[in-house]
N, C-alpha and C positions, 0 to 999 in steps of 0.2 A: 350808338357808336361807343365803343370801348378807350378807356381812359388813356391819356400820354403817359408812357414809362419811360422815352427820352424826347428829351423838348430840347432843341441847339436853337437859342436865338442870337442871331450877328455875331457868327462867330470868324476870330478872326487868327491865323496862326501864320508862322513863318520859320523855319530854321534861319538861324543867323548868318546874314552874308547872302540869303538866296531868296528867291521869289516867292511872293505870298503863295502857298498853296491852299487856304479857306479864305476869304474875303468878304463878308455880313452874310455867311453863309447860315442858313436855318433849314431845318429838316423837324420832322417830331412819327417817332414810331410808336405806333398804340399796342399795349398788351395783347398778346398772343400771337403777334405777326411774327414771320419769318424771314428776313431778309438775307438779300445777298448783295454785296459792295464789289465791284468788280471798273476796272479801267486798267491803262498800261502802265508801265513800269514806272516809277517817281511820285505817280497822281497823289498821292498821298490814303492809300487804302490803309494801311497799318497805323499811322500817325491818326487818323480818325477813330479807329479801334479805340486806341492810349489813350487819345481825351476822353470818349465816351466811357475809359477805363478808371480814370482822375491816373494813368501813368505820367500824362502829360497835360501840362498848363496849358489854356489858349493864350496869348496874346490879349487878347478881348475878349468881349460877347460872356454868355451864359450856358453851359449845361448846366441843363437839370437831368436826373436820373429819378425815376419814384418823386420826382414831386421837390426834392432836395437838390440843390447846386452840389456840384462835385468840386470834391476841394482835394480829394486824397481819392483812392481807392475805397469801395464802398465794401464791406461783408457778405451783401446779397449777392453779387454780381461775379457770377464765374467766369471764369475766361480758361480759355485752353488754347498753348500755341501748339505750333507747328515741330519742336523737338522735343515735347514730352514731358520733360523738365522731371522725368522720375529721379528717387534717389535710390543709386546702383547696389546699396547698402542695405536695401530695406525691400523686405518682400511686397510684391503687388498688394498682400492684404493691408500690408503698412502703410504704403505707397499713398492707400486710399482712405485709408484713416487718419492721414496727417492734418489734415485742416481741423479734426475735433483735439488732434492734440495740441494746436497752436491757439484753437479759442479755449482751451484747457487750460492754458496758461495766462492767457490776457484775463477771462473773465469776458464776462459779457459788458465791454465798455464802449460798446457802439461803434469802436471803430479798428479792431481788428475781429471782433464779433459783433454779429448783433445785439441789440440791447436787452432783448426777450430770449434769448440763447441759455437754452440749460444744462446743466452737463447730466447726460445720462445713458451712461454705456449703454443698456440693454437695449434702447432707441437708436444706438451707433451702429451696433451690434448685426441688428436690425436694418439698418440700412443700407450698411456695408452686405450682408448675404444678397440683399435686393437689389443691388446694383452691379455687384459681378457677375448673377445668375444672369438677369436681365441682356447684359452685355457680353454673356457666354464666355467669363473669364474665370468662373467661381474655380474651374479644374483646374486652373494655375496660380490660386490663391496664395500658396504658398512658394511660387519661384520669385527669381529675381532679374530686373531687368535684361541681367544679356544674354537669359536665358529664353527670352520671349522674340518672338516678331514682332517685325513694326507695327503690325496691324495689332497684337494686344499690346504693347505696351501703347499706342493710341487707346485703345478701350480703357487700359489703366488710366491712365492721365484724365479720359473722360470721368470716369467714374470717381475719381478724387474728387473732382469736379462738381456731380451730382447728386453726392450724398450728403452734401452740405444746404441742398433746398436751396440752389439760388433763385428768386424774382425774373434774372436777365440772365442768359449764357452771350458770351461773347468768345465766338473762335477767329485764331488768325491762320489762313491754308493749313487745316489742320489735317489734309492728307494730301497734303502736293507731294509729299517722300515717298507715298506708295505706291506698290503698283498698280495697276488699269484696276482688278481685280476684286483685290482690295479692298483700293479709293471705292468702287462702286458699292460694295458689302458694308462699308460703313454711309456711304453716303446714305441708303437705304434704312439704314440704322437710324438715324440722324431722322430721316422721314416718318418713320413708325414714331420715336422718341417724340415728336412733335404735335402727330395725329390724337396720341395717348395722352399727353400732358398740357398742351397748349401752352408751355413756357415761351418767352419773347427770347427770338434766337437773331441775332446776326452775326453771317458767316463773309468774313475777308478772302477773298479768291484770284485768284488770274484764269483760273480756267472756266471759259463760256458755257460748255457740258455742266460743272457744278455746281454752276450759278443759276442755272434754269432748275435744277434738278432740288435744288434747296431753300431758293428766295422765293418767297409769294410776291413778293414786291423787289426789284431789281434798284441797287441804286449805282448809278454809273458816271464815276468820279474822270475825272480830265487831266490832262500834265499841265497845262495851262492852269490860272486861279478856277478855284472853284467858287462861283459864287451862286446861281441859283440852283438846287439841285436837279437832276435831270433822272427820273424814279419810272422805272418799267412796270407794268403791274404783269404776272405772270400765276393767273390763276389755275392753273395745272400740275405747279410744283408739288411734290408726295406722292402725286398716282403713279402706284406701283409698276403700272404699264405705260409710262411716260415715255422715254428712251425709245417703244416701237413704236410710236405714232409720229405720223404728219406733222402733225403742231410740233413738238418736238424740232424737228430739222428745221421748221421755220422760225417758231421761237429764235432758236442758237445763229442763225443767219440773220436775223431782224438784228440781235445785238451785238455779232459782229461788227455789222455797216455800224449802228449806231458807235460805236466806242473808237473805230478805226474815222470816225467825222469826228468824236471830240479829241484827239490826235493832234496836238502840233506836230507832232512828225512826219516827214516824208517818205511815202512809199518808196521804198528801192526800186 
């Protein structure tokens, strides 16, 4: 069994003025797992993201990431949200080189870079060709965000993302803005990328389709406290011919019921 690279023990959080949404809640996802966090609207899927990102404080309890409590944001740990966060200034090859120019400037002081982090363009260089090509963006290397579609300026953002070697990716609906199309083209993306590299991915969702189609392991948070968690195992996620099969429609119907039972709300 492959080692913990996030370990939540008793964790406890709350926005102020409102109802616990984590409550001695623990979970622990082992290296190279895939996940997918899915429940209804408020449950708290994005807020769990942020702690597991150090964006946000618990209340209580302990994350660990790699072995280390979070206390800040960590180096290794990418995260790509849902609007891109490109700079409209700066061509896509820019775009994706800015993380070696911000550990360019800290220095490897462990906490806006790694501590082992060395500056070496030709490896940047290097990286950067390998991640556009890979992601089919390298022909628009040189344009600038509004010159692109959602779906590459999504690549872009990814690939920011990528060539910085993180340990952990973390996305939040990082293609609820696309179309059917698209969303599916990258989602398959995202499955190859996973196949090839065995990086520990979990991906924040409302949609039940991309949640089958990307977690090996489902976790299905509540509007209610969360307190023990409740984890689908979904060993089918990545085959390329998922979507036409059987399992498939039952998968996505198993976790409809499930998620519309953890539900305090009432059916109309």
């Amino acid at each position: 069994m492959t080692a913990p690279i996030i370990d939540i023990e008793t964790l406890n959080f709350r926005y102020r003025d409102r109802a616990p949404i984590f409550e001695d809640f623990s979970l622990t996802i082992r290296q190279g797992e895939a996940w997918s966090v899915i429940g209804p609207s408020g449950c708290g899927k994005t807020t769990l993201l942020y702690l597991m990102a150090g964006l946000t404080r618990p209340d209580s309890g302990v994350i660990r990431v790699g072995g280390a409590p979070i206390e800040r944001p960590r180096p290794r740990t990418g995260l790509v949200l849902q609007d891109h966060g490109l700079l409209p200034w700066a061509t896509v090859e820019e775009n994706t080189k800015l993380g070696f120019k911000i550990r360019g400037f800290y220095g490897p002081d462990g906490k806006h870079s790694p501590e082992d982090a060395e500056k070496d363009p030709e490896a940047e260089e290097a990286l950067t060709r390998h991640w556009l090509s890979w992601l089919g963006i390298d022909h628009v290397r040189e344009k600038y965000p509004a010159e692109l579609s959602r779906g590459q300026r999504q690549r872009a953002a990814i690939a920011r993302t990528l060539v910085l070697s993180p340990d952990l990716l973390l996305m939040d609906e990082p293609f609820s803005a696309l179309d059917a199309p698209i969303r599916e083209e990258l989602q398959r993306v995202m499955n190859r990328f996973h196949r090839e590299t065995g990086l520990t991915s979990l991906t924040v969702t409302h949609d039940i389709e991309e949640a089958v189609v990307l977690g090996e392991k489902i976790l299905v948070l509540s509007d209610t406290v969360n307190q023990t968690p409740t984890i689908v195992d979904n060993p089918h996620a990545g085959d390329p011919d998922l979507r036409m099969g059987r399992q498939f429609l039952e998968q996505c119907s198993a976790l409809r019921a499930l998620i519309e039972t953890r539900s305090r709300k009432e059916k109309p």
